[in-house]
C-alpha positions in Angstrom: 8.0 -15.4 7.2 5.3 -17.6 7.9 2.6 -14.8 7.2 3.8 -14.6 3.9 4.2 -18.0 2.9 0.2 -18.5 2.0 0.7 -14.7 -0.6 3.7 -16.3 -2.0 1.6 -19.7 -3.0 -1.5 -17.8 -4.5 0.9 -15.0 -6.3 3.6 -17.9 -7.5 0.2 -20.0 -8.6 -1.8 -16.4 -9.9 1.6 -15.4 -12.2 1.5 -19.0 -13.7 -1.9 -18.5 -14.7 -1.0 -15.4 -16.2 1.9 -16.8 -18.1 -0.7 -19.8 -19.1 -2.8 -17.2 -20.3 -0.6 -14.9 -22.7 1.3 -18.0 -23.7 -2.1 -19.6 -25.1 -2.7 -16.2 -26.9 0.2 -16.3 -28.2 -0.3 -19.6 -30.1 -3.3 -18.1 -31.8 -1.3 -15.0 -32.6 -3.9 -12.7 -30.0 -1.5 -11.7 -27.8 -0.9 -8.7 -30.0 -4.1 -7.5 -29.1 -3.9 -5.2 -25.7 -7.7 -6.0 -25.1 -7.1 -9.7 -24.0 -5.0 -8.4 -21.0 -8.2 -7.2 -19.7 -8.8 -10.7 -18.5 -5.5 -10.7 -16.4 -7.1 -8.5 -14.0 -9.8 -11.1 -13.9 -7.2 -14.0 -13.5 -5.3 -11.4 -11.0 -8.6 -10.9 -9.2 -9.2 -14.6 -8.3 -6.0 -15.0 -7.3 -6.4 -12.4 -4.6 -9.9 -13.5 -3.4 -8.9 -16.9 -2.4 -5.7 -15.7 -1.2 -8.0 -13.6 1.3 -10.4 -15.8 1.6 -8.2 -18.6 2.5 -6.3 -16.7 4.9 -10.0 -15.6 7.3 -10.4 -19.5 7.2 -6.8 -19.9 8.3 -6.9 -16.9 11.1 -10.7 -17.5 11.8 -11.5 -14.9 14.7 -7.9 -13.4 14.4 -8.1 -12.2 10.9 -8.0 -8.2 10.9 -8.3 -5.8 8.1 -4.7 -5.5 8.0 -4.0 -9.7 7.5 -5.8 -9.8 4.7 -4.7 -6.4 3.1 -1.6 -7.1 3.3 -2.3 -10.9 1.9 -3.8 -9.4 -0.9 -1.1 -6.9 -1.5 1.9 -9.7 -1.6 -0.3 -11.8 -3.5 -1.1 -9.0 -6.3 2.4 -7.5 -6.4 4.5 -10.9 -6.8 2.4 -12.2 -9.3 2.9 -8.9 -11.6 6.4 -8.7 -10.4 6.6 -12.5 -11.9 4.8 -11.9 -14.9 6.8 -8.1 -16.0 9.6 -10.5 -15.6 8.2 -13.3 -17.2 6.8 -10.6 -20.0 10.7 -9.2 -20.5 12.3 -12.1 -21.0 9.3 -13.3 -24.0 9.5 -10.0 -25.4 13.2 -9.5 -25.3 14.6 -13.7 -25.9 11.7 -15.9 -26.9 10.0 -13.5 -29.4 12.0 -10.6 -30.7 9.8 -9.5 -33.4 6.8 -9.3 -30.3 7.5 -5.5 -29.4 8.1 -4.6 -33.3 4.7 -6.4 -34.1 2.7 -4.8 -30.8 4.1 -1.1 -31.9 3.1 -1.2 -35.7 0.0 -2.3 -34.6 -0.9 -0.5 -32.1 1.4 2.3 -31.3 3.6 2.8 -34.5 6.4 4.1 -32.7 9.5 1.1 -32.0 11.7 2.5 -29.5 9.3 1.6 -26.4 10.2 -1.2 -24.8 10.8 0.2 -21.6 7.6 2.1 -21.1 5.7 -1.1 -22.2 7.8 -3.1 -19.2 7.1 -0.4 -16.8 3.6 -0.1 -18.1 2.7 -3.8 -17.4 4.6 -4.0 -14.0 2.2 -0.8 -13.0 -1.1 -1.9 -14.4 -0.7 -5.3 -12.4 0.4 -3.1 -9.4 -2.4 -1.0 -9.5 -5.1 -4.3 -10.0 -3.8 -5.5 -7.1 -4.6 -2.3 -5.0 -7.7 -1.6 -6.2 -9.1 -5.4 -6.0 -7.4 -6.0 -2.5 -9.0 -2.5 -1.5 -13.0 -4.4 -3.2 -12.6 -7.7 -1.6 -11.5 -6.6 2.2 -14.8 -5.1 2.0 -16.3 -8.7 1.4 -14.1 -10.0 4.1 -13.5 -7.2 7.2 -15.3 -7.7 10.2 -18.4 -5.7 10.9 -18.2 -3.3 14.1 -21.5 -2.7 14.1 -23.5 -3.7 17.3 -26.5 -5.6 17.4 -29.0 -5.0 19.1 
């Protein structure tokens, strides 16, 4: 358990920064808008590098590929698991008129809660992947000898 301990910080800390985020768009009425939630890949992204980054200073010679892939990885996936939650219960108790204002204005269709659940929980999934993937090249060890 104590391996994930420093992923559960950085994700617990990276999924308040993404409520933080959408709830400050939603006071100007922008979080409406799907091209603001660009940024949370950009919020998710940080999160992950100094997740990874604080781990190789933790494990010093000992950090391997696989300690901070897999860093990454619980730090990516519990914060989207947080925010999808986080984003269910807004859409579904705080705001009920959210999902009916997103699907007139963007997808004019109002039976799609679901997909728009499952759609967030796999976009956050799938940042965390692909940027843990990008910044253990930063971080792995080079095997190269020198000469």
């Amino acid at each position: 358990m104590k391996n994930f301990t420093l992923p559960i910080r950085f994700g617990l800390a990276t999924s308040g920064s993404l409520i933080a985020y959408f709830l400050v768009l939603s006071l100007f009425n922008l979080h409406t808008n799907v091209f603001y939630s660009l940024f949370n890949g950009v919020i998710t992204g940080f999160g992950i590098y100094e997740a990874i980054k604080y781990r190789r200073l933790e494990e010093g010679r000992d950090f391997n590929y696989g300690k901070g892939f897999t860093t990454g990885i619980v730090t990516g996936f519990m914060a989207s698991l947080i925010f999808t939650i986080f984003f269910a219960f807004y859409a579904t108790e705080i705001n009920g008129g959210f999902l009916t204002a997103l699907s007139e204005k963007w997808f004019k269709n109002l039976s799609f809660e679901g997909i728009v659940f499952f759609t967030v929980a796999i976009m956050g999934f799938a940042t965390s992947l692909v940027l843990t993937l990008s910044f253990m090249q930063l971080f792995k060890s080079s095997r190269n000898i020198k000469k």
